[in-house]
C-alpha positions as semicolon CSV with decimal commas, in nm:
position;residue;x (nm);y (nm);z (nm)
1;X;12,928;24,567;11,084
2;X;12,606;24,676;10,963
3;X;12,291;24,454;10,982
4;X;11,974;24,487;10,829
5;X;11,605;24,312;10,973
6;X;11,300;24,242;10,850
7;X;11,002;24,466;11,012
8;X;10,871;24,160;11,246
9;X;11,195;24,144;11,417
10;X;11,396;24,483;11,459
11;X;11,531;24,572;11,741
12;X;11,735;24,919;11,752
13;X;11,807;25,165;11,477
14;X;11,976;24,946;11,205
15;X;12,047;25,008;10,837
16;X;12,086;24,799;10,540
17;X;12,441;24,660;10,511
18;X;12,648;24,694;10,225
19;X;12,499;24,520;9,906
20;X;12,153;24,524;9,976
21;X;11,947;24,427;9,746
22;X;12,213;24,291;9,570
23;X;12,145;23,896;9,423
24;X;11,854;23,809;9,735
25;X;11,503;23,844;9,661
26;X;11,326;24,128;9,759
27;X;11,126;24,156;10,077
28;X;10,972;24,482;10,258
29;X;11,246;24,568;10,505
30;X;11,201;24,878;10,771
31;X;11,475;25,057;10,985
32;X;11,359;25,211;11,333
33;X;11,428;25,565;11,357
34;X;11,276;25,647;11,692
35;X;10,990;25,852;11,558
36;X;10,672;25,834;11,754
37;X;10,393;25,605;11,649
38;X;10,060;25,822;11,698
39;X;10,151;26,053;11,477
40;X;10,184;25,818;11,180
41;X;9,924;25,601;11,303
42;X;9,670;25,954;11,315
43;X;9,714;25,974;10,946
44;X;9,688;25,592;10,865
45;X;9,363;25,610;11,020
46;X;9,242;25,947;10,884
47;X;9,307;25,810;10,514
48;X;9,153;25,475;10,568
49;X;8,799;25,598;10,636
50;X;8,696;25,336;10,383
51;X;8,913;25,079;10,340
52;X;8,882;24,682;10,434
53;X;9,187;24,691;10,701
54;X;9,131;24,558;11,051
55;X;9,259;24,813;11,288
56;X;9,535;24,606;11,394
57;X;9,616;24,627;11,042
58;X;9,614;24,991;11,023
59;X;9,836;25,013;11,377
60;X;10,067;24,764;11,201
61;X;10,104;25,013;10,901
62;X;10,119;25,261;11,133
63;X;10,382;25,168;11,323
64;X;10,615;25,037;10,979
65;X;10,550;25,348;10,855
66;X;10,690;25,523;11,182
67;X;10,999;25,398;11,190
68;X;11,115;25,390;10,845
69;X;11,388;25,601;10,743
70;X;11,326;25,600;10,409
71;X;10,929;25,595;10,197
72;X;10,968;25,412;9,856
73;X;10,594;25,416;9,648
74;X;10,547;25,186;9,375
75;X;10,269;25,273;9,217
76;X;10,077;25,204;8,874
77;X;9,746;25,219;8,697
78;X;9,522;25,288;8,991
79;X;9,666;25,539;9,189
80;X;9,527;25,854;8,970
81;X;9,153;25,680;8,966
82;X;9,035;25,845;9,249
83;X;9,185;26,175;9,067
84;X;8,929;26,087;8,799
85;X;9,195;25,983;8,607
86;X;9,063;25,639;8,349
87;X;9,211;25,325;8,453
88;X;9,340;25,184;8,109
89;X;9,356;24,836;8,217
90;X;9,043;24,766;8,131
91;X;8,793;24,849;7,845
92;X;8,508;24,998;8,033
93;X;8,671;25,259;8,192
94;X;8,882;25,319;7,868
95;X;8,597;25,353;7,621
96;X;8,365;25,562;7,901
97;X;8,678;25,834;7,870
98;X;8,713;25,823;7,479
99;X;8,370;25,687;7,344
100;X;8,516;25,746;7,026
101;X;8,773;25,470;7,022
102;X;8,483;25,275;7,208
103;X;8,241;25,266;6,929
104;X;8,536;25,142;6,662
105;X;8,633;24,869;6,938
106;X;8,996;25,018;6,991
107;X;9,136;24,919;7,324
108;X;9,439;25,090;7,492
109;X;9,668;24,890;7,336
110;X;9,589;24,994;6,951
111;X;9,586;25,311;6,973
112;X;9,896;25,380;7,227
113;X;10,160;25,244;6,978
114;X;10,422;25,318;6,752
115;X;10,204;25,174;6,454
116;X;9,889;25,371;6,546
117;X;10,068;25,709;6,479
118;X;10,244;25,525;6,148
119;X;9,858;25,422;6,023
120;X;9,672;25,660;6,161
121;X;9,857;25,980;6,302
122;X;9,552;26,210;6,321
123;X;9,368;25,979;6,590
124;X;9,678;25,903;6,722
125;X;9,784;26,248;6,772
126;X;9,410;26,347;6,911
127;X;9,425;26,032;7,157
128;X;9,755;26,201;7,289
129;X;9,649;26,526;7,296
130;X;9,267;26,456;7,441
131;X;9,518;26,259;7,723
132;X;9,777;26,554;7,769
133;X;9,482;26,803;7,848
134;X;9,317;26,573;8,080
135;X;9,618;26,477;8,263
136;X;9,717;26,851;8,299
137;X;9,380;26,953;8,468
138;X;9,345;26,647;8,664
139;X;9,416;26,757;9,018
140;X;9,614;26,482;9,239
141;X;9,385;26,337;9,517
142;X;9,464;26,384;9,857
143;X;9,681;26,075;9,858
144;X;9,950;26,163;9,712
145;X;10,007;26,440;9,952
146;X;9,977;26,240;10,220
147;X;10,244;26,000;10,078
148;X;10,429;26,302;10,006
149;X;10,451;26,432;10,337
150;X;10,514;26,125;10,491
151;X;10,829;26,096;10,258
152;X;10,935;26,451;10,347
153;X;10,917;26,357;10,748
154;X;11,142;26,045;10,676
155;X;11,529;26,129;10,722
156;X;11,599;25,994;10,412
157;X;11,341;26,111;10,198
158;X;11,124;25,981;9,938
159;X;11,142;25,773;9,586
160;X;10,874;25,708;9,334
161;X;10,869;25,432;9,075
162;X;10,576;25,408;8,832
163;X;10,403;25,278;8,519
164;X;10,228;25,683;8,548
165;X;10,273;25,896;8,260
166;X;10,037;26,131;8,419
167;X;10,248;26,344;8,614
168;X;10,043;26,319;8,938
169;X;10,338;26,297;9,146
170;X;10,517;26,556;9,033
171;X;10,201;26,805;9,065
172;X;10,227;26,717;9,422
173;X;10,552;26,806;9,498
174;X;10,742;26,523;9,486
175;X;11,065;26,565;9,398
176;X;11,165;26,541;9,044
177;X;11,570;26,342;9,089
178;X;11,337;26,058;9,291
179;X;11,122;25,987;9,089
180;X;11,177;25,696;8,813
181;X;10,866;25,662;8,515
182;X;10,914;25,344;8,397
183;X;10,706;25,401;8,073
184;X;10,800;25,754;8,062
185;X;10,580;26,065;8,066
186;X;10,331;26,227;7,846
187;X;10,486;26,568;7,885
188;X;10,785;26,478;7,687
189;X;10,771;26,419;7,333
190;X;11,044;26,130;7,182
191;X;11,108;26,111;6,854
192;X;10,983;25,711;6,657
């Protein structure tokens, strides 16, 4: 039979058995594939220049990230800051990207509706379109080739799951049948 561990207490090469996932809550699970550590734990280290992790943290990374078989991201709001990218969630770095909906006190939420293109499609339409454009020449940062390669090393690949619209991921390679936008994606047009 197949059995399936949590990362503080695997053992050999296991896999999840059948129905994982399946009516148990969810908890981060790894898989030992036999890969060596240093090499994973050379680019934990090399990203993490500035980060608050210990560096037993960053071996312990290091080493879940080594012997996983599979990379799943989950990633939302934040990950395309350090592209330059605004973070929506809150109103500062909103308005600072479109002073215009700043000075009428619009937040994110107004104007990114159904009944903001109903009421007012022109603004609507220019929010959209002021987004599209910066999205489009917003180069990824360096992270998400990192994560990317990492996912391409793993035998079973990579998956994606986001609140993104921005396309970030798929600038940087990843691959377009893993990835799931939960909110969907600015550079396809549905009809109201």
């Amino acid at each position: 039979s197949q059995a399936h561990t949590s990362c503080s207490t695997r053992t050999a090469r296991q896999k999840p058995e059948a129905g994982y996932g399946s009516g148990r809550p969810w908890r981060v699970r790894c898989w030992k594939s036999g890969r060596p550590k240093n090499r994973a734990r050379r680019r934990v280290r090399r990203v993490s220049n500035n980060a608050s992790m210990s560096p037993d943290q960053f071996d312990h990374a290091a080493d879940l990230i080594s012997q996983a078989d599979a990379l799943i991201v989950a990633a939302g709001a934040g990950m395309g800051v350090d592209s330059g990218l605004p973070d929506f969630r809150g109103k500062d770095g909103f308005w600072k990207a479109y002073p215009a909906l700043g000075r009428e006190q619009l937040d994110f939420y107004r104007i990114a509706c159904p009944e903001a293109f109903r009421a007012h499609p022109q603004r609507a339409w220019g929010f959209y379109g002021h987004r599209l454009k910066l999205y489009r020449e917003t180069q990824p940062h360096v992270g998400f080739g990192i994560l990317n390669r990492w996912g391409e090393n793993m035998p079973l690949g990579c998956a994606v799951f986001t609140s993104n619209i921005d396309g970030q991921f798929q600038k940087t390679g990843f691959a377009a049948s893993a990835m799931q936008e939960c909110h969907g994606s600015i550079h396809h047009l549905q009809c109201l």
